[in-house]
C-alpha positions in Angstrom: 20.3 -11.3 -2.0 22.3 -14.5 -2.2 26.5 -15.3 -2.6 26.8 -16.2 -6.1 29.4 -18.8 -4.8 25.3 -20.5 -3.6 24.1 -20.6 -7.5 23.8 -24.4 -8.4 25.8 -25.7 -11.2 22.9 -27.4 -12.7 21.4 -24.0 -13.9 19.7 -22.0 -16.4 21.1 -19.2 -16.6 22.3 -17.4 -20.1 23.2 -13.8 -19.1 24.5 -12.2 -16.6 25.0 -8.4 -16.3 27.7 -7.3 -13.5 28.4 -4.0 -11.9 28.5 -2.5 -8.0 24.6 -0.8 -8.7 24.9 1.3 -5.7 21.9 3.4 -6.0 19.7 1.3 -9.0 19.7 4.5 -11.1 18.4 4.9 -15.0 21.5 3.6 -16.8 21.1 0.5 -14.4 17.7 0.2 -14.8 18.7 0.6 -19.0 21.2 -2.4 -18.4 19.0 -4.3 -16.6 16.2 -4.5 -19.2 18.6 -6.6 -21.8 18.4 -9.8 -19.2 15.7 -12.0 -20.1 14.0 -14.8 -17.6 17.2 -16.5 -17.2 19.6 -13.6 -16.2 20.8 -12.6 -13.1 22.0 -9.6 -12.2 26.3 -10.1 -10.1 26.1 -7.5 -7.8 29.8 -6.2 -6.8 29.5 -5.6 -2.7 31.8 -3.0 -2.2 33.3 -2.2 1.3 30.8 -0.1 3.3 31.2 3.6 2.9 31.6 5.3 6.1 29.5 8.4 4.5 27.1 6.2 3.7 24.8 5.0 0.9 22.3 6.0 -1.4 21.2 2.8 -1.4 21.6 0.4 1.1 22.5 -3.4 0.3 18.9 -4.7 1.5 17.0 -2.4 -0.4 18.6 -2.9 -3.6 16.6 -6.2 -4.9 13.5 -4.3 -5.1 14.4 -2.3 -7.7 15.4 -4.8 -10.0 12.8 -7.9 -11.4 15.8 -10.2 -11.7 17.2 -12.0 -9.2 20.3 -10.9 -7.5 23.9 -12.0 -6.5 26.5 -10.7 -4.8 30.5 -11.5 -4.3 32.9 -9.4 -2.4 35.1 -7.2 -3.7 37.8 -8.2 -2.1 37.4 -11.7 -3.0 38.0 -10.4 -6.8 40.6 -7.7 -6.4 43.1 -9.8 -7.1 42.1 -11.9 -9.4 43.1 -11.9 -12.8 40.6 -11.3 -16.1 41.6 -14.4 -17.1 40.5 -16.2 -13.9 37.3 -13.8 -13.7 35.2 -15.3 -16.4 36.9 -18.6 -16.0 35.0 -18.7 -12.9 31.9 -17.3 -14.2 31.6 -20.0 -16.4 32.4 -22.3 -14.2 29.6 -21.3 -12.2 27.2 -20.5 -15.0 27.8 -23.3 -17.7 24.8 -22.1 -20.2 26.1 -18.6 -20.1 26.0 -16.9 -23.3 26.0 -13.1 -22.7 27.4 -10.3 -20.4 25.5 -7.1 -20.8 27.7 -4.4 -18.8 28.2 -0.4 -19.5 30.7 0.6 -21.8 33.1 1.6 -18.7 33.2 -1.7 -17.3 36.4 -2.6 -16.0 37.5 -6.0 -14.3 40.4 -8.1 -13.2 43.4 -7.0 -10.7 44.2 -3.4 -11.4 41.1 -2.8 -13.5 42.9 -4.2 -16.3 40.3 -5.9 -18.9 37.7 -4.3 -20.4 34.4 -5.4 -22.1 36.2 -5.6 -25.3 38.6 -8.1 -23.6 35.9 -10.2 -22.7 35.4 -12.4 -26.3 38.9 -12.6 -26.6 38.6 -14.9 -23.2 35.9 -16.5 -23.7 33.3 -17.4 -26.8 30.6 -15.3 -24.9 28.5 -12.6 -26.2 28.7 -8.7 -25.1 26.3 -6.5 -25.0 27.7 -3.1 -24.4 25.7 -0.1 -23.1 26.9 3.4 -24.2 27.0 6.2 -21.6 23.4 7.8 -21.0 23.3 11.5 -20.7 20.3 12.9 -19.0 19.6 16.8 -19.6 23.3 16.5 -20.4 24.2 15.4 -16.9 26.1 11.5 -17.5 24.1 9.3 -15.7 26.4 8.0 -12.8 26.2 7.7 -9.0 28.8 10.3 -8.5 27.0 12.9 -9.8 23.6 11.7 -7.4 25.4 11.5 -4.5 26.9 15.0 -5.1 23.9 16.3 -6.2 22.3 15.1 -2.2 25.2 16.3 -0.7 24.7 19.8 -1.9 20.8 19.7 -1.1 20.1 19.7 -4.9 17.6 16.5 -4.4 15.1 17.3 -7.4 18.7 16.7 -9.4 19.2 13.8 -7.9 15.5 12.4 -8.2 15.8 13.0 -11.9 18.7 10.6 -12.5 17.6 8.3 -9.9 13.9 8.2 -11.8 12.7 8.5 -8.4 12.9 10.7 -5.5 15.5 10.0 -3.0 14.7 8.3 0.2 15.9 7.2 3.3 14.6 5.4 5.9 15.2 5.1 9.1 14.5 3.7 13.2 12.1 6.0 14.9 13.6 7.7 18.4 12.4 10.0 20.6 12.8 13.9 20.3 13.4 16.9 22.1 9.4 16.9 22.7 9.5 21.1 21.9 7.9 20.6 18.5 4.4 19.2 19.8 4.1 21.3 22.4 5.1 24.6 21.0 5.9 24.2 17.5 4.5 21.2 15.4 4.5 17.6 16.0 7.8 15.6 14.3 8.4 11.9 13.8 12.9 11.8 14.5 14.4 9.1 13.1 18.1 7.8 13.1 19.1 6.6 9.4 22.9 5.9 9.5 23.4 3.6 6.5 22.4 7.0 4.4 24.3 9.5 2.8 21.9 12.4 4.3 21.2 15.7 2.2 22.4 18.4 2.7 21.3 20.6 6.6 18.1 22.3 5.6 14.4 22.1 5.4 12.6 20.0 2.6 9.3 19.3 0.9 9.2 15.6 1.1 6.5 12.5 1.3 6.7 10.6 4.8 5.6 6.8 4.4 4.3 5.3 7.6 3.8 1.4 7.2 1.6 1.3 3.7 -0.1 4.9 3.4 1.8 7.9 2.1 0.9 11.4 3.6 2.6 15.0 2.6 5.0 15.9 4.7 8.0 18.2 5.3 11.5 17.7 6.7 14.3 19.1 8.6 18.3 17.5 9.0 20.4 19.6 11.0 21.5 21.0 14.3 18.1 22.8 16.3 20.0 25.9 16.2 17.2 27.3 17.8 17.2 24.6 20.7 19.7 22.7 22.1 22.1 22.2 19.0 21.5 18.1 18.7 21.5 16.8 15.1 17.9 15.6 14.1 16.5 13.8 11.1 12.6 14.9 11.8 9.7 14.9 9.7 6.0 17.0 10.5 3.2 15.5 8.6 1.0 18.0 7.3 -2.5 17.8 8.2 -2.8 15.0 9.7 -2.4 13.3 13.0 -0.5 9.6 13.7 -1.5 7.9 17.0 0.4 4.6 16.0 3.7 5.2 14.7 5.9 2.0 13.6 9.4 1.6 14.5 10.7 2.3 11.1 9.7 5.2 8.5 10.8 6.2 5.1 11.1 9.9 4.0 11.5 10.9 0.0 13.0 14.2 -0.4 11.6 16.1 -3.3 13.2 19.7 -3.0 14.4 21.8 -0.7 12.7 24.6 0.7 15.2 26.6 3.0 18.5 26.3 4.9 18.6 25.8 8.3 18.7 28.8 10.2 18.8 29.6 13.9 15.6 32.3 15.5 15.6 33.7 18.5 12.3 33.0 19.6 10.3 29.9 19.2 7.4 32.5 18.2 9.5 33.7 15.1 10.7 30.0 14.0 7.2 28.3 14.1 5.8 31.2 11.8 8.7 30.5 9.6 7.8 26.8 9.7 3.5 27.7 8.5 5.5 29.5 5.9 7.6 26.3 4.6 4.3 23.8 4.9 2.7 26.2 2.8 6.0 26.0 0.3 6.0 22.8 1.0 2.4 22.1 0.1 2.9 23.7 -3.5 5.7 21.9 -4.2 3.8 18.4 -3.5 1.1 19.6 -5.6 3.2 20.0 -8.5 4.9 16.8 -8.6 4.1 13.5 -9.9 4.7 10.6 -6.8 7.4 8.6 -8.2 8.4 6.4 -5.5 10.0 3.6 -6.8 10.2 1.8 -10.1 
């Protein structure tokens, strides 16, 4: 993803659709599908969030067919309306159209709106209303809540795909393959994590896909340490890469501390076998 500041001034583009995107949900793929071959999507680059995000900055353009800019938000904050599309059409001198939701707001203060926008200019709007899904609005609050609380099949649904995160590979506690079941850990700060429990998920390890289920949380039953690990059902990986992704695609159980490794790893059979119904019932929607 490039600075918009880059774009050439001897350019083609005609529309522009602007917003922060931070998780490339339905409404934003619904926005997106009103650019034609010479839109671009701005992309708003918010300050990062210390509880991090659904979706990370460098995993955003893969979800979208156009090509993508970004400016700072703090570059903009100040800045008048007024100056705003001055500057976007002083950048973009063939643009003709903004296509934005209907709760767009820019300028200092959030004070201009997208019915403000041909009053500035002599640009064209294309305004898209709220979308309601199963009556739930469509908005990134509502996902990231929805992981939050462990309700990931919610979150899938708005997302029109199932939640992932991916993350560097580190080394374990090494109890699982020697008395439980063999886990891949991983370390995935730059993602807001669901919610402590066990989940029926997909592990993707370099280009194959394999059933899988997954546990975040303190080993209550161990040594307490925080782990992000994932058992792949059935099978066994001799090469594992560096990085792996995990999609979540409902949970199973919360965590729960045993007394005896015994008692958790028949708890654990008991969740692959949950686990394995749940993959069998769903349709793999990984990305777009």
């Amino acid at each position: 993803m490039k600075k918009f500041s880059s774009i050439s001034k001897n350019n083609n583009i005609t529309n522009i659709t602007i917003g922060k995107f931070d998780s490339m949900h339905l409404a934003h793929q619904a926005v997106f599908k009103h650019l034609n071959s010479n839109g671009i999507i701005l992309f708003i680059k918010m300050p990062l969030s210390k509880g991090g995000s659904i979706l990370p900055y460098n995993k955003r353009e893969k979800y979208a067919k156009n090509k993508m800019y970004y400016i700072e938000f703090d570059k903009i904050k100040d800045v008048s309306g007024k100056k705003f599309i001055k500057y976007l059409i002083k950048k973009l001198p063939n643009l003709k159209t903004i296509i934005v939701g209907q709760d767009f707001k820019f300028g200092k203060n959030r004070n201009y709106g997208t019915n403000d926008i041909p009053k500035l200019a002599n640009l064209n709007v294309i305004s898209i209303p709220e979308i309601l899904l199963d009556e739930i609005p469509l908005h990134s609050s509502y996902i990231r809540n929805f992981i939050l609380n462990g309700k990931v099949e919610l979150a899938n649904k708005l997302l029109g795909r199932f939640y992932c995160i991916e993350g560097k590979v580190v080394k374990g506690q090494g109890v699982g393959g020697k008395e439980l079941f063999p886990t891949i850990n991983i370390k995935a700060d730059e993602y807001i994590l669901p919610q402590d429990g066990v989940y029926a998920t997909y592990t993707k390890i370099n280009d194959n896909i394999f059933n899988s289920i997954s546990f975040l949380g303190n080993r209550l039953s161990t040594n307490m340490s925080f782990a992000i690990e994932s058992h792949i059902i059935n099978k066994n990986i001799k090469k594992i890469p560096k990085t792996i992704e995990i999609f979540f695609i409902k949970k199973i159980r919360d965590n729960k501390m045993f007394d005896k490794l015994e008692s958790l790893k028949k708890q654990i059979e008991i969740d692959i076998e949950k686990s394995l119904k749940i993959i069998k019932n769903s349709d793999i929607i990984l990305a777009y």
